[in-house]
N, C-alpha and C positions, 0 to 999 in steps of 0.2 A: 504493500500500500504506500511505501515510499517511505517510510520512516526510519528516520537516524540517531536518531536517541531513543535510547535503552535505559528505564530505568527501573532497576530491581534491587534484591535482599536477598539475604539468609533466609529472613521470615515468610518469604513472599512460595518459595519451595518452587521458584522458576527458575532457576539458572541454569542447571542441564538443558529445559528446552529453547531459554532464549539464546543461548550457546550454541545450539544446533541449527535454528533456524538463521542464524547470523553467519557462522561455519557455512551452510548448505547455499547461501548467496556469495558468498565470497568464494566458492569453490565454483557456482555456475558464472562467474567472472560480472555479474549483477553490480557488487559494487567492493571494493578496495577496506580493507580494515579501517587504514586512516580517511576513510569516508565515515565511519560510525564511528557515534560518543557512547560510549556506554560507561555508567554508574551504579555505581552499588557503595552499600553502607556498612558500618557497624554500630549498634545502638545499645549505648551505654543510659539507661534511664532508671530514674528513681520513684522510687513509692508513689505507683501509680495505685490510687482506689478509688478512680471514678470522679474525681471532683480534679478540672485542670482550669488554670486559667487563662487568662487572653495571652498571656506573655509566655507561656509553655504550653506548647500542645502537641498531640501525639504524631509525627509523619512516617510514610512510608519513602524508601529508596532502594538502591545496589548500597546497600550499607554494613560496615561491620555492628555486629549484633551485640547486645547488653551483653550477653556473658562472654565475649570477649575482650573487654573491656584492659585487665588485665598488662602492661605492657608484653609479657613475654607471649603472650598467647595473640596479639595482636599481628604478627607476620605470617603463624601459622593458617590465621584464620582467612587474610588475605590470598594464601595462596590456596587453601581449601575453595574458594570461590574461583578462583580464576584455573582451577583442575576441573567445575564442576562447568564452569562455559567451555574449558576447550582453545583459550586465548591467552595469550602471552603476555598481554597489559590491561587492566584500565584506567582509560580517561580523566574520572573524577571517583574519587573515595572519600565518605562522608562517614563521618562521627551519626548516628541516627540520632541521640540525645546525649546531653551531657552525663548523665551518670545510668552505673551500670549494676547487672545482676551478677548475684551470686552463680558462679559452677558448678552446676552440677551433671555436668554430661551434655554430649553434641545435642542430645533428642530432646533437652528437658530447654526448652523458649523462655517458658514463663516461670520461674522456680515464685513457689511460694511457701510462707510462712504456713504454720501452727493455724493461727488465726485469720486468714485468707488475704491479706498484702503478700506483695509483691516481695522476696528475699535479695533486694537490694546490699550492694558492697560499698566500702571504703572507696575504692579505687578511684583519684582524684582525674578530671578528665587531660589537666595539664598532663600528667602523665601518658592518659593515651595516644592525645596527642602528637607527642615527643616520638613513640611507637612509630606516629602515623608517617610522622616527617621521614622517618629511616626507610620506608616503603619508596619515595620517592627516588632517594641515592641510592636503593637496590634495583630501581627501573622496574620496577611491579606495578605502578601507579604513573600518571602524568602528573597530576594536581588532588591536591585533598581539600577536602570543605567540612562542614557542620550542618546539623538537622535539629532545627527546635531551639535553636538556642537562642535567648535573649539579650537584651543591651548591658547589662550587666556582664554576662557570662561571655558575651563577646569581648569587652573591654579586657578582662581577666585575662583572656584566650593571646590576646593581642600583644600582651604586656611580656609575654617571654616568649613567644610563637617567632621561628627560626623562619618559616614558611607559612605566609600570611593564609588563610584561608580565601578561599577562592567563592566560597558559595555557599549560605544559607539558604536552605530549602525549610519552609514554614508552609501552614496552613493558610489560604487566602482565596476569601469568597465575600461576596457583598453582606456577609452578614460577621464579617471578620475582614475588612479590609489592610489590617497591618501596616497604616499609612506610615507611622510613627516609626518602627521597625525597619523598612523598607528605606526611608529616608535615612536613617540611623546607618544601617549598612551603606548605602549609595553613597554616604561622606569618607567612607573607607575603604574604599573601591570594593565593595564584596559583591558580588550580583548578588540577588534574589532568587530565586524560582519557586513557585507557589506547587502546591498539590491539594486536592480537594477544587477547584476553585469553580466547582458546579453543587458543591455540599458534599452531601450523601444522598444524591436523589432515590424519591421510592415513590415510584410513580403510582402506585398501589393507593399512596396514602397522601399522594400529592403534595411532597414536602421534597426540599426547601420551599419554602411559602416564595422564595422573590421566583423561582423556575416556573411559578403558574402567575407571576403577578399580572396585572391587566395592562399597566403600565409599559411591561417589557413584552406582550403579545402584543402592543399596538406597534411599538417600535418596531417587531419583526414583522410585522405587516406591511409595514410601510416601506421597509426595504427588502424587500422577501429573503426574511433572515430567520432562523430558528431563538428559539428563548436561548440558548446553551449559546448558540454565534454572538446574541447580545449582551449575555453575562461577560463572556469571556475579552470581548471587546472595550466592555465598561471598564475591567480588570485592568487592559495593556493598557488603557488613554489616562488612567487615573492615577 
């Protein structure tokens, strides 16, 4: 269908087939490696119980996962992912969130507590960080970034960071626009890139409320545009 960015997880339990399907175009001579970006993460996140706020919230990427968090287990985990596509680099590697879970085994995502939280660690993200930078000078990675993180935790990030991050990936839809945030990174050369930035549509239950607003159906009417062309539009001009 044309597309060049790739982005996946550990969590997401795609890599072998976006791996193949990436492989299986580059072998029909379709298009050249260094034509595709492909990212993924590792997500280091803390005491999630359901109540998040505007300034941390949950994302998806190619990201290293909270339980590897970890510095020494951080190259292992990188290169577990890049055996599990079948490619010899990627593009951009993200921190999924600042703080990470406890280990308890490749299979276990979500370790939790006694009491049903999440079995969050110590492990400070500076540290992972520092992990991440050596991915770079081993040629496993081109650029590393961040997922979720705030103006706060960027400034931290910044303050001993060898290799600036290159890209906060946040949540952002018109009912979470992140102007503040977005502006915040833009003064520190960091791009943005949003996810979610349709909600979590459930057309069942016709929610997000702004994807059926009457407002943004006249608009698509007026230029024979879909609700989701007009969201996404409002997104980039804003």
């Amino acid at each position: 269908m044309g597309y060049r960015h790739f982005d996946t997880a550990l969590i997401y339990r795609n890599e072998e087939a976006i791996g193949r399907g990436i492989r299986e175009k580059i072998n029909e001579g379709v298009v050249k490696r260094e034509d595709i970006f492909l990212v993924t993460k590792v997500w280091h996140y803390k005491s999630f119980n359901g109540n998040i706020n505007n300034k941390f919230l949950i994302k998806k990427l190619f990201q290293l996962w909270c339980i590897h968090h970890e510095p020494k287990k951080v190259e292992s985990a990188c290169r577990n992912s890049l055996e599990r596509l079948g490619l010899d680099y990627i593009d951009l590697y993200l921190m999924h969130a600042p703080v990470g879970f406890t280990y308890h085994g490749e299979d276990v995502l979500f370790p939790k507590l006694e009491n049903g939280l999440y079995d969050t660690n110590e492990v400070d993200y500076l540290d992972t960080w520092q992990a991440m930078e050596k991915l770079v000078d081993l040629g496993l990675v081109k650029s590393i970034g961040i997922s979720n993180f705030n103006a706060e935790q960027i400034d931290r990030l910044l303050s001993v960071a060898k290799i600036k991050p290159v890209n906060n990936q946040i949540e952002c839809n018109p009912n979470l626009n992140q102007k503040e945030l977005i502006k915040f990174c833009k003064e520190r050369d960091i791009i943005v890139s949003a996810y979610c930035p349709l909600g979590q549509p459930k057309p069942d239950q016709k929610t997000p409320d702004f994807m059926y607003d009457s407002k943004v159906k006249e608009i698509g009417k007026k230029y024979g545009k879909t609700a989701a062309q007009v969201i996404l539009r409002y997104l980039v001009s804003s």
